[in-house]
Structures are given as C-alpha cells and as structure tokens.
C-alpha positions as CSV (number, residue, x, y, z in Angstrom):
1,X,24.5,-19.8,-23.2
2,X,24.2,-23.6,-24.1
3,X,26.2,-25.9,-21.8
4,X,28.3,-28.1,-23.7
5,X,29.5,-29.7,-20.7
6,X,26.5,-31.5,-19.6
7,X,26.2,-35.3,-20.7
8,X,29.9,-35.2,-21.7
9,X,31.5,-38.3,-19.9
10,X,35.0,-37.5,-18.8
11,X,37.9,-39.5,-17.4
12,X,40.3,-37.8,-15.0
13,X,43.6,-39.1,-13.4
14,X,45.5,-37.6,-10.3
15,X,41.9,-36.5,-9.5
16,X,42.1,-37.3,-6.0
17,X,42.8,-33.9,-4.8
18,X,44.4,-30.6,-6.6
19,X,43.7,-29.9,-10.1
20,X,42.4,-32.8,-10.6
21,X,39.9,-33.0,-7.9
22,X,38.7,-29.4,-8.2
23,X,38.2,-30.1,-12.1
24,X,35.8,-32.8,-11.1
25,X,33.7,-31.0,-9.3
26,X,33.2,-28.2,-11.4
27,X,32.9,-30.3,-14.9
28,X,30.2,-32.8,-12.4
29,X,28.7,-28.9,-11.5
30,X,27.7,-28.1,-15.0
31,X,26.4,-31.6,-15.8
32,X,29.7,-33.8,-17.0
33,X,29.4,-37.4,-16.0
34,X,33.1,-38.5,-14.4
35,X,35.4,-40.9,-13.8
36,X,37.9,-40.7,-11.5
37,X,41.2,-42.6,-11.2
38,X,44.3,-42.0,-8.3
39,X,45.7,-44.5,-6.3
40,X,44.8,-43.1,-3.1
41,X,41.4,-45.2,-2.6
42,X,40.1,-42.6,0.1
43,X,40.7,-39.4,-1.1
44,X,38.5,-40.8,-4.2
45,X,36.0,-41.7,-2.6
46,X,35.5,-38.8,-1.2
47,X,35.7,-36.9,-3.9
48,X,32.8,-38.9,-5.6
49,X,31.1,-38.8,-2.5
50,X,30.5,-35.1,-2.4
51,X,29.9,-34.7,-6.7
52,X,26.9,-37.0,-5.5
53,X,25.9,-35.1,-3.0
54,X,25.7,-32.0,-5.0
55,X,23.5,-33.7,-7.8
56,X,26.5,-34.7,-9.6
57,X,26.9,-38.1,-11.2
58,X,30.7,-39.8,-10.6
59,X,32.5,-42.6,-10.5
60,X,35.9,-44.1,-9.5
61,X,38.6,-46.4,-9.7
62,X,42.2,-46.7,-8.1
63,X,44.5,-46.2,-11.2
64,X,48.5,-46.0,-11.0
65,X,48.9,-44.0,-14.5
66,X,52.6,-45.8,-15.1
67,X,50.4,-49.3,-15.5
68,X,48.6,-49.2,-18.7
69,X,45.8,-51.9,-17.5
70,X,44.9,-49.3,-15.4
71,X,43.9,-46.5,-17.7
72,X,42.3,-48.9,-19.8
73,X,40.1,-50.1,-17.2
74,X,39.3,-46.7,-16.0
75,X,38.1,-46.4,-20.2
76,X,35.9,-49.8,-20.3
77,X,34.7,-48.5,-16.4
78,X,33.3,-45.2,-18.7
79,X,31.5,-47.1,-21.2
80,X,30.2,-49.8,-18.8
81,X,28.6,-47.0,-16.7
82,X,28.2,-44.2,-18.9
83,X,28.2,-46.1,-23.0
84,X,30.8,-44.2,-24.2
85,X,34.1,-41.4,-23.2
86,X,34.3,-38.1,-24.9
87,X,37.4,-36.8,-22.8
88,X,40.6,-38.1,-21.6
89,X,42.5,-35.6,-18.8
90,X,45.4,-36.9,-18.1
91,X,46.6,-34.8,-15.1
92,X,48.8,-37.1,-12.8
93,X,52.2,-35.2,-12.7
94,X,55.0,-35.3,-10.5
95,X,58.5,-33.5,-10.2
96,X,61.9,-34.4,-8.6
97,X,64.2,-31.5,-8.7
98,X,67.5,-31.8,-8.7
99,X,71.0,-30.5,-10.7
100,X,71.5,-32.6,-13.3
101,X,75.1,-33.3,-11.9
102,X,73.3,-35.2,-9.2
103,X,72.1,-37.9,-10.9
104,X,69.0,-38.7,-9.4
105,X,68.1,-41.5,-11.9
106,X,65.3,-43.0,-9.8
107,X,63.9,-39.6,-10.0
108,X,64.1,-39.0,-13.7
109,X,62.4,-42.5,-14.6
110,X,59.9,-41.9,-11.8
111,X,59.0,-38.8,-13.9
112,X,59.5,-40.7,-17.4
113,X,56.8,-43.2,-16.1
114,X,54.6,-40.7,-15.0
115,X,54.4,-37.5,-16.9
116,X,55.3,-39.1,-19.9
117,X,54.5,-42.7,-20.1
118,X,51.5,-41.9,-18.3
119,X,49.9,-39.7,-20.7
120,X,51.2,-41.9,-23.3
121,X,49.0,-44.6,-21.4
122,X,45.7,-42.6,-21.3
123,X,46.0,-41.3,-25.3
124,X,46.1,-45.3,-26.4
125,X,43.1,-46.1,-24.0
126,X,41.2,-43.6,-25.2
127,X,42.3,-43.5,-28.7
128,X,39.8,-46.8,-29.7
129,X,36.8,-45.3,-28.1
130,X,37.2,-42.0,-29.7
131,X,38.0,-43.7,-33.1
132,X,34.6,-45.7,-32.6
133,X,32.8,-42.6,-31.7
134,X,34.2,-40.5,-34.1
135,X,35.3,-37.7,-32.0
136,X,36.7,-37.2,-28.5
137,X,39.2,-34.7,-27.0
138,X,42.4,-35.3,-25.3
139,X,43.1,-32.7,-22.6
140,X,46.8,-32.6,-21.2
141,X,48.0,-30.9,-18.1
142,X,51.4,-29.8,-18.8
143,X,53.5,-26.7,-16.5
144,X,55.0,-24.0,-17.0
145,X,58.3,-25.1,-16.3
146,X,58.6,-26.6,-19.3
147,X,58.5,-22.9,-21.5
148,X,61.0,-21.1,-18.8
149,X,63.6,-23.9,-18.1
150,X,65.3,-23.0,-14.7
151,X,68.2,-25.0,-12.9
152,X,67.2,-28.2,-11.0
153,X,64.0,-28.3,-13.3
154,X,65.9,-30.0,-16.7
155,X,64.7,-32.9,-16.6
156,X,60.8,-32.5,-15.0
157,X,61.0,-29.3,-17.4
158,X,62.1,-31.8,-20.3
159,X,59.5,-34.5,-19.6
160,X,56.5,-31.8,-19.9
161,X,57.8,-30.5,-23.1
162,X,57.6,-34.4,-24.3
163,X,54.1,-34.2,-23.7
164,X,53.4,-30.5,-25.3
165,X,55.0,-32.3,-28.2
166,X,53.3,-35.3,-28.3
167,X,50.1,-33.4,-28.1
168,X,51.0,-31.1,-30.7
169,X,51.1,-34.1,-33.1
170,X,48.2,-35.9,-32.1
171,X,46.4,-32.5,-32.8
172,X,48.1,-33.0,-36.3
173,X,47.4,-36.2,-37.2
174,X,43.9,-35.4,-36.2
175,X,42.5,-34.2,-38.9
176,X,39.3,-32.9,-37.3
177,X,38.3,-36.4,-35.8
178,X,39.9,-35.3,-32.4
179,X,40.1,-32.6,-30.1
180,X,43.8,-31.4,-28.1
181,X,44.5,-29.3,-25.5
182,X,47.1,-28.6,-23.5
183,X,47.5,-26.8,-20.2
184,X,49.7,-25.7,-18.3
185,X,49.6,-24.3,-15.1
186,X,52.2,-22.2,-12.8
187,X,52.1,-22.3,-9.3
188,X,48.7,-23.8,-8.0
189,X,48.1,-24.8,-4.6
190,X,48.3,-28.1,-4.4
191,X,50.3,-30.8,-2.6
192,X,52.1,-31.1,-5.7
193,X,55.4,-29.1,-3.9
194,X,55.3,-31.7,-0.6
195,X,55.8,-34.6,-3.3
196,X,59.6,-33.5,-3.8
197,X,61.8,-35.3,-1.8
198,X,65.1,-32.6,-2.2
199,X,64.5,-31.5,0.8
200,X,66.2,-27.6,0.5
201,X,64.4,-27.3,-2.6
202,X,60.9,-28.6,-1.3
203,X,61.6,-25.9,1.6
204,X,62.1,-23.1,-1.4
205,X,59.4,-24.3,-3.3
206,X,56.9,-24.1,-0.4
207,X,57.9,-21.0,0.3
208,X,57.3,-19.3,-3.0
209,X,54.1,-21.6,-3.6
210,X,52.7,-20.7,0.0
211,X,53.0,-16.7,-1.5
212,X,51.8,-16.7,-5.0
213,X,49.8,-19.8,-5.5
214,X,46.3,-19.6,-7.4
215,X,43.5,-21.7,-6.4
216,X,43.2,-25.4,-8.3
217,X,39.6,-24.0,-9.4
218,X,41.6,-21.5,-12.2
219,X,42.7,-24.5,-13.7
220,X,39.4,-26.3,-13.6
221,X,38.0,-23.4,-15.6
222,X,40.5,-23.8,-18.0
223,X,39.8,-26.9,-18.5
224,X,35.9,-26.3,-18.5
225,X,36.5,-23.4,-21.3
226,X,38.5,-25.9,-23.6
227,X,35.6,-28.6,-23.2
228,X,32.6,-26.2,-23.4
229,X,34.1,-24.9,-27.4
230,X,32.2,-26.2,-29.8
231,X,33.0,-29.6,-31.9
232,X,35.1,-27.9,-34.6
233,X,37.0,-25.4,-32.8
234,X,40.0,-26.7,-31.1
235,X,41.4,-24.7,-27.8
236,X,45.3,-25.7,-28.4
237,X,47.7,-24.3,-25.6
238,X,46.7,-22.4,-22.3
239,X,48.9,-21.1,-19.7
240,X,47.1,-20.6,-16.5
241,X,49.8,-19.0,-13.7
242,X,49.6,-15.9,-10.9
243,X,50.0,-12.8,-12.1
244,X,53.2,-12.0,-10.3
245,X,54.6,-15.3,-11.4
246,X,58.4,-14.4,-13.3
C-alpha cells in the first residue's frame, strides 16, 4: 500500500504527551516530518528526542495555543526547516467541569482561549501556507462530550461543538483546495482528567477514565487514516471512544 504519510510535514500542538504525543510518534513512524509545540519545554524535548532516535525526523517549539505569535511561529519554524506545512492538528484541549449555576468564569474563558481561540489560532497560521501551496488539511481534535451533553460538561461540551462547527465551514468554504477533519475522542488515557481542578468531579472522572480508557495510540491512528486518504477524498467526522463508553 503506498504511504501517503511519508514526506508530509505536520504541525502538532498539546503534543507533549497524550494524543498528541502518541500521534507524533506514529505519523514520524511512517515517515511524517513534525513539529511540535506545548509549553512544557521538557516533555518536548523528549518527545523529539526519541522520534530521532527511532529514525524519525522532528522538531519543536514551546507554544501557548491562546497566543497567536505562537502558532505562527511554530508555521514559519515548518517552512524554515522543512519548505513548506501540509497539516495543522490542533489538539491542545482542556476542560473545567462545573454546574453552570457555579459560575466558574475563569474556567469558561480558560476554555474559550484554548479550545476555541486556540484552534481559531492554528487555522489563520496555517491558512497562508496552505493557500500558497494550494492544498493542506486541517485536522481538529474535538470530544465526545460535545454530541452527548451531560451536566457539569455545558460549557467544555459547548466550546467543542464551536469548533465541530467551525470546521464544518472551513470544509465548506473549501471548495477542494483544503482538507477537514474532525475527531473526537471518548475517554483516552491521558492526563487530560488530572487538569480539572473540581476536585469531586476530577475524583469521578479518574475513576471511570482509570476503567474504560483506550490507549492515546487509537487516536493516533485516527488521525494517521484521515492523513493517509488520498488528495481528493476528505475524511470529515470520526468518533474514536471504548466500546463500553454510554
């Protein structure tokens, strides 16, 4: 089978561990050349440490996805190194759950500026290079929490249906020059459940997660399947979730 994956320069956010670390490693497996942006400055290394190690070819950068410099430098870091992008993954998420009649405002804009903003962020820093190029595809990494919307999950449920919008457009307005595809995942072990600070529901969270999680490499492949199609056929949605998820 040919390998559409290999050459293919890719820029990843939230790759420093989880789904976006596993993703990496596998797109770097099968011959993808990456760049990787998180703001831990460690964890990345690392990561790019051991794609090289395995024959792989990677870079990084430390990239806070609610600053839009930072996305584009992660962009201009990809054509410096690598002459051009052909995919954007923009998979830097994060949830604060809580019952709307709690009003945790600093946890709804932290969400804004990350789920949402943040995507927003990568799509116009990669929009120019894939309008140069005349192709490129835009891979989103949504949840499932956003198709069965559960108490304490509104508004993180609400900020991941912004972006399964937004993505539906983009793949609209594309007119062939552009690729979309969202994803989204269900439980996935990850340290994504250790980020919410509501302490009772962090506990629950755990719980179920630490039962029924899949490993962060389902999502990779995914991922890998959307990006291996060829040019003109566009993977749209893909829900990636245990079995014995409700």
């Amino acid at each position: 089978m040919e390998n559409r994956i290999a050459g293919k320069v890719v820029v990843i956010t939230g790759a420093s561990s989880g789904i976006g670390k596993a993703t990496a490693e596998l797109l770097a497996s099968r011959g993808a050349k990456v760049v990787l942006g998180a703001r831990r400055t460690e964890q990345l290394e690392m990561v790019v440490r051991s794609i090289r190690q395995n024959g792989g070819e990677a870079i990084h950068a430390v990239a806070d996805v609610t600053k839009r410099q930072d996305l584009e430098n992660m962009v201009a870091l990809a054509r410096e190194h690598f002459g051009h992008l052909d995919v954007m993954i923009s998979n830097a998420g994060i949830a604060q759950l809580y019952r709307m009649e709690q009003t945790d405002v600093e946890g709804w804009e932290q969400m804004i500026d990350v789920n949402i903003k943040g995507t927003l962020y990568g799509i116009a820093a990669a929009m120019p290079e894939f309008l140069r190029n005349g192709s490129g595809h835009f891979v989103n990494i949504i949840s499932t929490a956003g198709i069965a919307i559960v108490p304490t999950m509104g508004v993180y449920a609400g900020t991941k249906n912004a972006v399964r919008t937004i993505s539906e457009a983009l793949r609209q307005e594309s007119e062939g020059r552009w690729r979309v595809t969202g994803i989204s995942p269900g439980y996935v072990a990850t340290e994504f459940v250790s980020n919410i600070k509501n302490d009772a529901i962090r506990s629950a969270s755990q719980e179920t997660a630490d039962k029924i999680s899949i490993p962060p490499e389902a999502i990779a492949r995914a991922v890998a399947y959307a990006i291996s199609q060829p040019q003109n056929v566009d993977v749209g949605d893909i829900v990636v979730r245990p079995s014995v998820q409700g």
